[in-house]
PyMOL Python script that loads the backbone (N, CA, C, O; Angstrom):
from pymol import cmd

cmd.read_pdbstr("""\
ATOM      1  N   UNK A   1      19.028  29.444 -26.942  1.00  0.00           N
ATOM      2  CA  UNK A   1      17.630  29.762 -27.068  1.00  0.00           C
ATOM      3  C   UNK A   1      17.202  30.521 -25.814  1.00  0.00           C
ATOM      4  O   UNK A   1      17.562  30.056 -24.732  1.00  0.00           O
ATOM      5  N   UNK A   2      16.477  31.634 -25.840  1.00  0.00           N
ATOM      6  CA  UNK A   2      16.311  32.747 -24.905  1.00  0.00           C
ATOM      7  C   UNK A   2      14.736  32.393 -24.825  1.00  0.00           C
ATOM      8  O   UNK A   2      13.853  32.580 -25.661  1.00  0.00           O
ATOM      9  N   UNK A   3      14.667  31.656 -23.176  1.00  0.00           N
ATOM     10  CA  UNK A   3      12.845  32.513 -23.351  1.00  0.00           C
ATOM     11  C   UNK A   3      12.908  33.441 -22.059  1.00  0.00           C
ATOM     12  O   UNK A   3      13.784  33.748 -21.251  1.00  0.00           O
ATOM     13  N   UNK A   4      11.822  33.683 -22.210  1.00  0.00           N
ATOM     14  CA  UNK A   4      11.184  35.382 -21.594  1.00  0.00           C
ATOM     15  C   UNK A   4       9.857  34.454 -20.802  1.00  0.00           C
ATOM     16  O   UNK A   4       9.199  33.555 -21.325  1.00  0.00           O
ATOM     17  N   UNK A   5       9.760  34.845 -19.789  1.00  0.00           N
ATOM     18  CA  UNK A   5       8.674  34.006 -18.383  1.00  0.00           C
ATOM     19  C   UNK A   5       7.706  35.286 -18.444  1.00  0.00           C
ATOM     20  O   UNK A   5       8.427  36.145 -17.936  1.00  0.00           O
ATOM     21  N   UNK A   6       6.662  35.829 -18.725  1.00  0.00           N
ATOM     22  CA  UNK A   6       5.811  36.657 -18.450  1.00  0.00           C
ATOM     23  C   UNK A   6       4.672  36.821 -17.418  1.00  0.00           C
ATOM     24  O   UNK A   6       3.735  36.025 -17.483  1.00  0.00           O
ATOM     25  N   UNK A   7       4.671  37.618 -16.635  1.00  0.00           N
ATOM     26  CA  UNK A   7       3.875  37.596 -15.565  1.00  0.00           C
ATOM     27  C   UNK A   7       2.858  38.658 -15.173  1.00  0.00           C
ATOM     28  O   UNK A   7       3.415  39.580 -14.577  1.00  0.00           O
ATOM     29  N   UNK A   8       1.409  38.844 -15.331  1.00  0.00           N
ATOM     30  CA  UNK A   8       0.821  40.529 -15.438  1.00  0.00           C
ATOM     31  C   UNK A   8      -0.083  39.859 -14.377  1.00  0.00           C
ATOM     32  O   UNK A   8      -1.129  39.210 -14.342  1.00  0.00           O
ATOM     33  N   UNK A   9       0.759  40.299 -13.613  1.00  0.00           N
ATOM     34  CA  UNK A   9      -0.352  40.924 -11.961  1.00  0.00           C
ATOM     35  C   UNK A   9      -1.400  41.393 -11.922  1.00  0.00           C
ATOM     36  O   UNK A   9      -1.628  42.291 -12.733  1.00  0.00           O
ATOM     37  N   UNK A  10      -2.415  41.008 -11.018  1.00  0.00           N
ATOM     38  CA  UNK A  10      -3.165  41.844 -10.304  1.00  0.00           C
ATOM     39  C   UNK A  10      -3.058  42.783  -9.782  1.00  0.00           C
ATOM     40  O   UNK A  10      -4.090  43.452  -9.832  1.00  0.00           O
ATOM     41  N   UNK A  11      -2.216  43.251  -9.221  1.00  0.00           N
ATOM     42  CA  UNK A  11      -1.489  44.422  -8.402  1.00  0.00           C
ATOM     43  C   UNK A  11      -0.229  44.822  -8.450  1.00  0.00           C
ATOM     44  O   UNK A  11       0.415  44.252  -9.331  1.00  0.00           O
ATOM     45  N   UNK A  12       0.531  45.833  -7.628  1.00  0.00           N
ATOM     46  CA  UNK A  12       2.113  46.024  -7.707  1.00  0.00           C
ATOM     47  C   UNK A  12       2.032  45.236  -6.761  1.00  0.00           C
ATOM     48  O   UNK A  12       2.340  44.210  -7.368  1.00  0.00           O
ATOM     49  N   UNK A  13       1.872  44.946  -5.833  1.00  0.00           N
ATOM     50  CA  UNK A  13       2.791  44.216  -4.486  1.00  0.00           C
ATOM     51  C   UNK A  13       2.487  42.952  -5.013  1.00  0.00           C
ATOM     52  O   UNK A  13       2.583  42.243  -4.012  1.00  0.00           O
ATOM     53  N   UNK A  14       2.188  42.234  -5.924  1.00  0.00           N
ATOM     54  CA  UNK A  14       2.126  40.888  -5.852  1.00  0.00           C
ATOM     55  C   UNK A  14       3.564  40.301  -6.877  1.00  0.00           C
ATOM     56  O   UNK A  14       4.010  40.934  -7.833  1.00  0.00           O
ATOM     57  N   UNK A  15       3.950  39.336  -6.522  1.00  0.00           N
ATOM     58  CA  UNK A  15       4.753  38.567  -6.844  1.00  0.00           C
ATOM     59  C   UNK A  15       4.524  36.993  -7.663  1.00  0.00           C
ATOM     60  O   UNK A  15       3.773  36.181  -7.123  1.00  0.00           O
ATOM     61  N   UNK A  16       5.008  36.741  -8.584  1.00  0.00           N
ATOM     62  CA  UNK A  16       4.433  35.602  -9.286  1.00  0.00           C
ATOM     63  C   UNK A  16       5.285  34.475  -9.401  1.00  0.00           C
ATOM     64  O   UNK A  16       6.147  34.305 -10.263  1.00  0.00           O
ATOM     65  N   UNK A  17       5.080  33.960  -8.769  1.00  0.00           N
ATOM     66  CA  UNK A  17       6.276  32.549  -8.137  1.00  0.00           C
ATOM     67  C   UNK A  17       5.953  31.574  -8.719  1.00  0.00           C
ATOM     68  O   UNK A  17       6.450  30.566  -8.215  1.00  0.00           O
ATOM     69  N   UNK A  18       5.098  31.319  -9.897  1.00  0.00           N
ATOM     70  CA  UNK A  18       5.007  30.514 -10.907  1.00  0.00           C
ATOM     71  C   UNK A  18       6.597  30.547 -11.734  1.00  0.00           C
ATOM     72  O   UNK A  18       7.586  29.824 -11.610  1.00  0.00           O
ATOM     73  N   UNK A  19       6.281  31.851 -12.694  1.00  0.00           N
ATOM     74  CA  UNK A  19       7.534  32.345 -12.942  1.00  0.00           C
ATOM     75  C   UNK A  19       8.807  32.003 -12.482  1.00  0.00           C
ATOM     76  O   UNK A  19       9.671  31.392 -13.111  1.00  0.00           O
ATOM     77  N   UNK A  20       8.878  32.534 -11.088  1.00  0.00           N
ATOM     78  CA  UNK A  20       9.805  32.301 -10.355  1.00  0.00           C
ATOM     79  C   UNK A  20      10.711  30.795 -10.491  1.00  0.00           C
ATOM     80  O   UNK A  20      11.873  30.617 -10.858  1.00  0.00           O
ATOM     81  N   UNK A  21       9.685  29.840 -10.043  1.00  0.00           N
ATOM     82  CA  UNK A  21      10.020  28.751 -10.123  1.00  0.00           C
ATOM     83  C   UNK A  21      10.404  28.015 -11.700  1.00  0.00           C
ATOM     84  O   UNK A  21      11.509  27.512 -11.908  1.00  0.00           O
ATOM     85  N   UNK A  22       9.514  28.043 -12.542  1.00  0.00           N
ATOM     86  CA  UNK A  22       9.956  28.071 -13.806  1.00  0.00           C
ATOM     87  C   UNK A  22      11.427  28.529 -14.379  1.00  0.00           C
ATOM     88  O   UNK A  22      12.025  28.071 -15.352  1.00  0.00           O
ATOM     89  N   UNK A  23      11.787  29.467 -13.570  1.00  0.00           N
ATOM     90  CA  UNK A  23      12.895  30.319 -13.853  1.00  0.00           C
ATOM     91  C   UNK A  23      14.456  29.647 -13.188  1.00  0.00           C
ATOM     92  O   UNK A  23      15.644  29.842 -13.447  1.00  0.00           O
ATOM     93  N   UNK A  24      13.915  29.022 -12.489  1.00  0.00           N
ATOM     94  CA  UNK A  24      15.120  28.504 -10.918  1.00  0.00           C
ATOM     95  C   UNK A  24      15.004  26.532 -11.971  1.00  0.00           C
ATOM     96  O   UNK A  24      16.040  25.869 -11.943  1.00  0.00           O
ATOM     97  N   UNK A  25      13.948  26.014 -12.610  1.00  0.00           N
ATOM     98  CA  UNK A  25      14.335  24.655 -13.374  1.00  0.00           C
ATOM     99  C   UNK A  25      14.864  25.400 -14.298  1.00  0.00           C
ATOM    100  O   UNK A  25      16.076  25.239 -14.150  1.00  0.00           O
ATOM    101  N   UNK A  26      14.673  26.193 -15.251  1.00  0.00           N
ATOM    102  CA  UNK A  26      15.718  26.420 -16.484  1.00  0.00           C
ATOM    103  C   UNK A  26      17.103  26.903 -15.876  1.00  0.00           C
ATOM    104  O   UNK A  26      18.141  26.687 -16.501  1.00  0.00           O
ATOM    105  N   UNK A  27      17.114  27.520 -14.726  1.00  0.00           N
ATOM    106  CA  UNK A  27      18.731  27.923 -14.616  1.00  0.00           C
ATOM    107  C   UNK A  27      19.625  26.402 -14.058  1.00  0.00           C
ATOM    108  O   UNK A  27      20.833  26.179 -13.981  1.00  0.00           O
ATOM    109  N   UNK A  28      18.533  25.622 -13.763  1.00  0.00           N
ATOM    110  CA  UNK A  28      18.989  23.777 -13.171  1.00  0.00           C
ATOM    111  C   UNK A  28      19.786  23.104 -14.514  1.00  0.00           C
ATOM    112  O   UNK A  28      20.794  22.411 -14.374  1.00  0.00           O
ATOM    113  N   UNK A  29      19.260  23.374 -15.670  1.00  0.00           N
ATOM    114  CA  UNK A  29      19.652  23.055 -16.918  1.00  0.00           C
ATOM    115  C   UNK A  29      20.497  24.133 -17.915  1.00  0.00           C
ATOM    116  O   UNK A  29      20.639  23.738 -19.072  1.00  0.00           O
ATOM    117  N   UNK A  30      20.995  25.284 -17.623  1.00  0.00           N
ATOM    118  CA  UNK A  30      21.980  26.196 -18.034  1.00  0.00           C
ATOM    119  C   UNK A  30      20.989  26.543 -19.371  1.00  0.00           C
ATOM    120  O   UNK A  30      21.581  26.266 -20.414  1.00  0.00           O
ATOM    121  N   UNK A  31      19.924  26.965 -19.542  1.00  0.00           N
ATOM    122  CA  UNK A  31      19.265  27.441 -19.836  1.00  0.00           C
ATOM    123  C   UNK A  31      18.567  29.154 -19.789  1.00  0.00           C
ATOM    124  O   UNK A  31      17.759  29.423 -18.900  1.00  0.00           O
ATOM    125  N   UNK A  32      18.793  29.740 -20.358  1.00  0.00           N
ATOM    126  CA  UNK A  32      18.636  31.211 -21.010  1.00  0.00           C
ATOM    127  C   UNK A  32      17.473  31.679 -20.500  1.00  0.00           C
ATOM    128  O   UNK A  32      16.587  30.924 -20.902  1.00  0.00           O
ATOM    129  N   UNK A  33      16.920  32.718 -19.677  1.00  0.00           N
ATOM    130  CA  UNK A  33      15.743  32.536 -18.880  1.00  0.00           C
ATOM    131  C   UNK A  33      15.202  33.956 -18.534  1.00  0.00           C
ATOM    132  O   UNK A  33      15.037  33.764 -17.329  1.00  0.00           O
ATOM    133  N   UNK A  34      14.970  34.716 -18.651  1.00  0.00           N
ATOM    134  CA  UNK A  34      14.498  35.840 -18.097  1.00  0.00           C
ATOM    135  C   UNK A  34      12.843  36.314 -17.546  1.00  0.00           C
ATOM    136  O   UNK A  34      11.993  36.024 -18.387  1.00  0.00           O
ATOM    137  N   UNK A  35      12.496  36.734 -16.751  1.00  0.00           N
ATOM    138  CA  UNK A  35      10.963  37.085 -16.585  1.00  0.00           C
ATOM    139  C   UNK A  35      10.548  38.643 -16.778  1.00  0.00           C
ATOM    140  O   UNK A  35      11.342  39.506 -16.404  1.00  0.00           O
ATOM    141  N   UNK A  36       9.554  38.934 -17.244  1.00  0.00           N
ATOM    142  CA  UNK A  36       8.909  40.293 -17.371  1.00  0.00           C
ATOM    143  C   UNK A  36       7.799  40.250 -16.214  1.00  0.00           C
ATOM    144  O   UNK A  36       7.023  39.321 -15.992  1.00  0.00           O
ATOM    145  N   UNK A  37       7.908  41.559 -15.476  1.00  0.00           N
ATOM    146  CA  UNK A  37       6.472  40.794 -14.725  1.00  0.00           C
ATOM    147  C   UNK A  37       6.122  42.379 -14.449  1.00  0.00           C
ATOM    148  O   UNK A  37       6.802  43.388 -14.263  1.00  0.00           O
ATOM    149  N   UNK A  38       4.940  42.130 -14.506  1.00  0.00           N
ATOM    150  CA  UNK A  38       3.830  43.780 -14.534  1.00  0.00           C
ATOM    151  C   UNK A  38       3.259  43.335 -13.813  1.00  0.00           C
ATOM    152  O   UNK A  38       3.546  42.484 -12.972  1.00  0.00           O
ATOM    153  N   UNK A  39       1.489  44.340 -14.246  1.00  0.00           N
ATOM    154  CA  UNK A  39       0.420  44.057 -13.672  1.00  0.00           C
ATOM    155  C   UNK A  39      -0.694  44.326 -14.856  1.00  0.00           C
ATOM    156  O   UNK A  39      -0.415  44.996 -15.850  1.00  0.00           O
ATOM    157  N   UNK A  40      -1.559  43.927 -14.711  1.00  0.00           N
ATOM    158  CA  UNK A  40      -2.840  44.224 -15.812  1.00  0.00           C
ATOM    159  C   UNK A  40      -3.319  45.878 -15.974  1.00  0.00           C
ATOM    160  O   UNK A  40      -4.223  46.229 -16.732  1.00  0.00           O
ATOM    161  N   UNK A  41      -2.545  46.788 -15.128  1.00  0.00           N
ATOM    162  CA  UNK A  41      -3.309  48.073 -14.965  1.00  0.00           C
ATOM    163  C   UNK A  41      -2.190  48.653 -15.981  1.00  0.00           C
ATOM    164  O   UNK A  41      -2.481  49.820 -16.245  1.00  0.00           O
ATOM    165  N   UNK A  42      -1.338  48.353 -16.458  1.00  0.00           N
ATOM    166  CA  UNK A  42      -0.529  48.844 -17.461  1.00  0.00           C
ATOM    167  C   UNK A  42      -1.094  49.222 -18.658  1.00  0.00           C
ATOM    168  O   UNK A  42      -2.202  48.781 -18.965  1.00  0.00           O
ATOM    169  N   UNK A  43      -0.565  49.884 -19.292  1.00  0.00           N
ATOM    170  CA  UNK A  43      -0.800  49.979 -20.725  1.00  0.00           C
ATOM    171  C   UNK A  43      -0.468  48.333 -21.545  1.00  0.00           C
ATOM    172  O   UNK A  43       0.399  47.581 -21.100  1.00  0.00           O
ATOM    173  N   UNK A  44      -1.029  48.101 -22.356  1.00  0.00           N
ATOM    174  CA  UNK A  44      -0.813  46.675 -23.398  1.00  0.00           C
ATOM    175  C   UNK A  44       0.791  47.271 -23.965  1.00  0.00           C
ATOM    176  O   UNK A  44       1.784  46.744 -23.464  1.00  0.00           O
ATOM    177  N   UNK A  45       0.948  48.224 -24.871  1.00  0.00           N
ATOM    178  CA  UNK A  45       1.544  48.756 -25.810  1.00  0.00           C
ATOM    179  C   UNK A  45       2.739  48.481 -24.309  1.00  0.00           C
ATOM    180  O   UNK A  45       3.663  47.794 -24.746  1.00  0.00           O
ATOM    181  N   UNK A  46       2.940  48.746 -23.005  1.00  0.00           N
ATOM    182  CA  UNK A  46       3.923  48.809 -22.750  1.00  0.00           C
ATOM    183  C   UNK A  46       4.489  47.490 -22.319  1.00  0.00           C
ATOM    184  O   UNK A  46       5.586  47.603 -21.772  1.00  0.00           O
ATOM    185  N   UNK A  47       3.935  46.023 -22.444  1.00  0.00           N
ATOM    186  CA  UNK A  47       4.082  45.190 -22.192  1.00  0.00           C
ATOM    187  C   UNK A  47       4.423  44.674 -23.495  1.00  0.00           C
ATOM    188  O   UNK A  47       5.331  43.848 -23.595  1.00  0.00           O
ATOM    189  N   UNK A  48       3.569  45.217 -24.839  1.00  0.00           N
ATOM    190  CA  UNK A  48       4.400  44.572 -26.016  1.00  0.00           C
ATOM    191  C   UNK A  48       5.529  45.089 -26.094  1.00  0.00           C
ATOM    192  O   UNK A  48       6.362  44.203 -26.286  1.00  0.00           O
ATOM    193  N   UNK A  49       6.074  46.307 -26.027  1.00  0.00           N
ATOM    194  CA  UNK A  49       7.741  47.058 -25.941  1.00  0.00           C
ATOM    195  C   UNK A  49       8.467  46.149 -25.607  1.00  0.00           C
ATOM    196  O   UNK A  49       9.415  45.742 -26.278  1.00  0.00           O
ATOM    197  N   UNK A  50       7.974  45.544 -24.099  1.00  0.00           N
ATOM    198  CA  UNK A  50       8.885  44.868 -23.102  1.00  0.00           C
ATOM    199  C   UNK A  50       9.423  43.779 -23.523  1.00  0.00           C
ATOM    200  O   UNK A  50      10.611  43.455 -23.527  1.00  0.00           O
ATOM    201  N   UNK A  51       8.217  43.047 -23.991  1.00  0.00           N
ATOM    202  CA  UNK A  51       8.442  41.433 -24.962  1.00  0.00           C
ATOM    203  C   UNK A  51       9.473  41.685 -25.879  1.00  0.00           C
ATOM    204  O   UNK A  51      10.680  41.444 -25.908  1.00  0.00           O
ATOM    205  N   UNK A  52       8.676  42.230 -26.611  1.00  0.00           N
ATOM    206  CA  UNK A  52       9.708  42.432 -28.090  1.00  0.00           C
ATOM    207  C   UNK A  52      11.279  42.750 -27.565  1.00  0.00           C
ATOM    208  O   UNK A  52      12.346  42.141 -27.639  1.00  0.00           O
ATOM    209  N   UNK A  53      10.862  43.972 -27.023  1.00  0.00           N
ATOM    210  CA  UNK A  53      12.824  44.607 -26.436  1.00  0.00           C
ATOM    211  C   UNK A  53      13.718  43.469 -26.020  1.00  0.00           C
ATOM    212  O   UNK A  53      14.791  43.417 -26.622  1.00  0.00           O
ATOM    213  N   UNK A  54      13.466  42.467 -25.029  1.00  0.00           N
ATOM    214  CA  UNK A  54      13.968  41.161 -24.638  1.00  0.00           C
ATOM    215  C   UNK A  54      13.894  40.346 -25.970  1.00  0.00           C
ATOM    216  O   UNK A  54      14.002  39.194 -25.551  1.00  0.00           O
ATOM    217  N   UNK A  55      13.788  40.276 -27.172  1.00  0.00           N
ATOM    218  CA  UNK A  55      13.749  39.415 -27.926  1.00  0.00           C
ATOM    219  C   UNK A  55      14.164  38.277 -27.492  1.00  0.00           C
ATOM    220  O   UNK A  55      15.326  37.931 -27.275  1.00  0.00           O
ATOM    221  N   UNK A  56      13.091  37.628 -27.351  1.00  0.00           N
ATOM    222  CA  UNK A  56      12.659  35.849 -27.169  1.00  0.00           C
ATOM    223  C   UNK A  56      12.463  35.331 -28.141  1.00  0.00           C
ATOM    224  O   UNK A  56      11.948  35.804 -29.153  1.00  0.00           O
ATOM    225  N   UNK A  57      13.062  33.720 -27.856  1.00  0.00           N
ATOM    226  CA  UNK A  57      12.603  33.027 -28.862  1.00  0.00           C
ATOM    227  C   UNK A  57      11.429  32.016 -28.554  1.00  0.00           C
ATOM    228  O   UNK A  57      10.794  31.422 -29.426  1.00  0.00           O
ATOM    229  N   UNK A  58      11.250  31.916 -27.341  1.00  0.00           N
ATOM    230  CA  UNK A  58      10.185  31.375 -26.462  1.00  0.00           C
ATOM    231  C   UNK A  58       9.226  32.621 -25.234  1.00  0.00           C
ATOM    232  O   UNK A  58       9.791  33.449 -24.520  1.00  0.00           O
ATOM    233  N   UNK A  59       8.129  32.453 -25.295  1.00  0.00           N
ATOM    234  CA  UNK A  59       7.442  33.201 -24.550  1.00  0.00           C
ATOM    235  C   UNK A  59       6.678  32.257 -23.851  1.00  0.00           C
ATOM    236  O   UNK A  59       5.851  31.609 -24.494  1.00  0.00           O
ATOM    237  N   UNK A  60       6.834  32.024 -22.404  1.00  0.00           N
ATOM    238  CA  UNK A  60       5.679  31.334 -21.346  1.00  0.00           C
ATOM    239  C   UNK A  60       4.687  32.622 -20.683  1.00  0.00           C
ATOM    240  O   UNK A  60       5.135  33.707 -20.312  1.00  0.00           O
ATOM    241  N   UNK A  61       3.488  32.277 -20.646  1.00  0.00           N
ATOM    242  CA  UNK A  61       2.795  33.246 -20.271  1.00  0.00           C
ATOM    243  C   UNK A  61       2.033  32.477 -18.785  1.00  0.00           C
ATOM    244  O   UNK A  61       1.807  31.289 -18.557  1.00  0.00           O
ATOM    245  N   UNK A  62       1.826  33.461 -18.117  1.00  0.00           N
ATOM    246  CA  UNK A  62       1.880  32.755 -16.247  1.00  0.00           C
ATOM    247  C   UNK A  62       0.177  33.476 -16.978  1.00  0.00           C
ATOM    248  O   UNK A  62       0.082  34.539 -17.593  1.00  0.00           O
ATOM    249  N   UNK A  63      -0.838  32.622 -16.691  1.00  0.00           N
ATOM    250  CA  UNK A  63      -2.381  32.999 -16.552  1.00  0.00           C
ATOM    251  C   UNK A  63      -3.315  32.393 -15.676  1.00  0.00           C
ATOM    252  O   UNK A  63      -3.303  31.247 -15.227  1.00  0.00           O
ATOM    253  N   UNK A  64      -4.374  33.594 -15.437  1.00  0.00           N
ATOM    254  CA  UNK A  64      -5.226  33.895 -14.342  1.00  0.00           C
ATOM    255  C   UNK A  64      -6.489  34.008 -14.845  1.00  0.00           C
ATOM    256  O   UNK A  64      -6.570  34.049 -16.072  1.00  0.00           O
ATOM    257  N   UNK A  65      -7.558  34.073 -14.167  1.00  0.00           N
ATOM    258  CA  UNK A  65      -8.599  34.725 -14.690  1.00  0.00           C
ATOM    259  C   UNK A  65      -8.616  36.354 -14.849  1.00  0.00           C
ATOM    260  O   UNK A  65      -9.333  37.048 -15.570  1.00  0.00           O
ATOM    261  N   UNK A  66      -7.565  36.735 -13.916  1.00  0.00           N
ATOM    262  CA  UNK A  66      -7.647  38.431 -13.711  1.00  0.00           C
ATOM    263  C   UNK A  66      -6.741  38.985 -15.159  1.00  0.00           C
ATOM    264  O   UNK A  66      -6.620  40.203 -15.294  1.00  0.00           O
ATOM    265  N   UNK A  67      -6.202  38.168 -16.081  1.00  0.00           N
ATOM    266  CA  UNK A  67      -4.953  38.618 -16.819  1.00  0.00           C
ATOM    267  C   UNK A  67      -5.148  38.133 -18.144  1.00  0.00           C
ATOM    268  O   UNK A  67      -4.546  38.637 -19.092  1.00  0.00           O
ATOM    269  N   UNK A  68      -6.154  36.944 -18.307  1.00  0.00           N
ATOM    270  CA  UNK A  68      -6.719  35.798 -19.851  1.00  0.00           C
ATOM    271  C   UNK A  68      -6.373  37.204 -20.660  1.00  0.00           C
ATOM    272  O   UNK A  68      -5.243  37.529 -21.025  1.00  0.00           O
ATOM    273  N   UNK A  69      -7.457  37.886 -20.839  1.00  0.00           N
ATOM    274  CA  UNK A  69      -8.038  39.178 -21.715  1.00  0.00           C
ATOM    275  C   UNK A  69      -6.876  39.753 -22.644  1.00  0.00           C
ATOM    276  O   UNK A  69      -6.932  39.779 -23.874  1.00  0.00           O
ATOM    277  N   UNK A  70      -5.637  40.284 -21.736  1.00  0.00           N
ATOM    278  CA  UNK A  70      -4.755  40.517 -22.019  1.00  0.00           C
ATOM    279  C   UNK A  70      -3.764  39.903 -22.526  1.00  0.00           C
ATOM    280  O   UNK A  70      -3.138  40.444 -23.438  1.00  0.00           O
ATOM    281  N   UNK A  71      -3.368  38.518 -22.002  1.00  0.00           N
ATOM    282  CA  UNK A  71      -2.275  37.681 -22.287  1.00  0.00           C
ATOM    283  C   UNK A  71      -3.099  36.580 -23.631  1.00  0.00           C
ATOM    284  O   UNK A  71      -2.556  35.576 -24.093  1.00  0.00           O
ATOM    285  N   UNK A  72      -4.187  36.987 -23.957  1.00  0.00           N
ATOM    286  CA  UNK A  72      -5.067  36.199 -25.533  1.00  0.00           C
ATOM    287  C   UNK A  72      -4.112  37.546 -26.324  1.00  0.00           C
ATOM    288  O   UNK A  72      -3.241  37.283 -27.154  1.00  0.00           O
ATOM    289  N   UNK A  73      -4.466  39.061 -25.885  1.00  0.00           N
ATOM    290  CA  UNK A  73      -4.301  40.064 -26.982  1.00  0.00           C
ATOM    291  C   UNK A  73      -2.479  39.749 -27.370  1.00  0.00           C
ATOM    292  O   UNK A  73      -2.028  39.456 -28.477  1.00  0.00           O
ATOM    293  N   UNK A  74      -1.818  39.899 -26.267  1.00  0.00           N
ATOM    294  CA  UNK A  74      -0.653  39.910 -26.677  1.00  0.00           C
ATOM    295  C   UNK A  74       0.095  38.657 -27.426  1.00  0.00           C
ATOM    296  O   UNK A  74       1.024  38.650 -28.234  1.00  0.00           O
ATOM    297  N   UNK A  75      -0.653  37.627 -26.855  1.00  0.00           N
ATOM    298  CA  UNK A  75       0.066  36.241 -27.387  1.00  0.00           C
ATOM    299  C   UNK A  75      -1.024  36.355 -29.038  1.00  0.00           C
ATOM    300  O   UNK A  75      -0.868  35.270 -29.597  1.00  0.00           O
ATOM    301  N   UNK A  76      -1.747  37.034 -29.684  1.00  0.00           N
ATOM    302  CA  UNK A  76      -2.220  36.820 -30.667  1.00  0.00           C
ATOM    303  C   UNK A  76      -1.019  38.111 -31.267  1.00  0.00           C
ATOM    304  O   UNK A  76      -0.307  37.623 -32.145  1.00  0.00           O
ATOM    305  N   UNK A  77      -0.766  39.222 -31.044  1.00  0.00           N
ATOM    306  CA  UNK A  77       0.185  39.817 -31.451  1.00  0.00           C
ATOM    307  C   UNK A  77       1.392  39.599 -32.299  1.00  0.00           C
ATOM    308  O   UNK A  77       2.185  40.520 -32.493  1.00  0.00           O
TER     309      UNK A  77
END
""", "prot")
cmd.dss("prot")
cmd.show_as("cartoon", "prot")
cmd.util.cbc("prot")
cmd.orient("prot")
């Protein structure tokens, strides 16, 4: 089972160590794990590509107040 850790920044220089960490317990358990991580100034359409292309069977979404808006549109997708 493959999930996908999603992460849409505030900015490029920021880093999302939610994710991160999430990512470092599933590799504790030999668990299938990958993260996507943007920023909110992206296009939507290029963050759904991204999802989909990684075909997951699980999607965690890392949320903010700066990112809700977006991560409602895509997780209703």
């Amino acid at each position: 089972m493959k999930t996908l850790l999603v992460a849409l920044n505030a900015k490029y220089v920021q880093s999302n160590l939610a994710v991160r960490t999430l990512r470092t317990a599933c590799l504790d358990y030999n668990l299938e794990c990958e993260i996507y991580e943007s920023n909110v100034n992206e296009q939507l359409s290029t963050h759904l590509e991204a999802i989909v292309s990684s075909n997951p069977d699980i999607i965690g979404f890392s949320c903010y107040i700066w990112n809700i808006s977006q991560v409602s549109y895509i997780g209703n997708k």
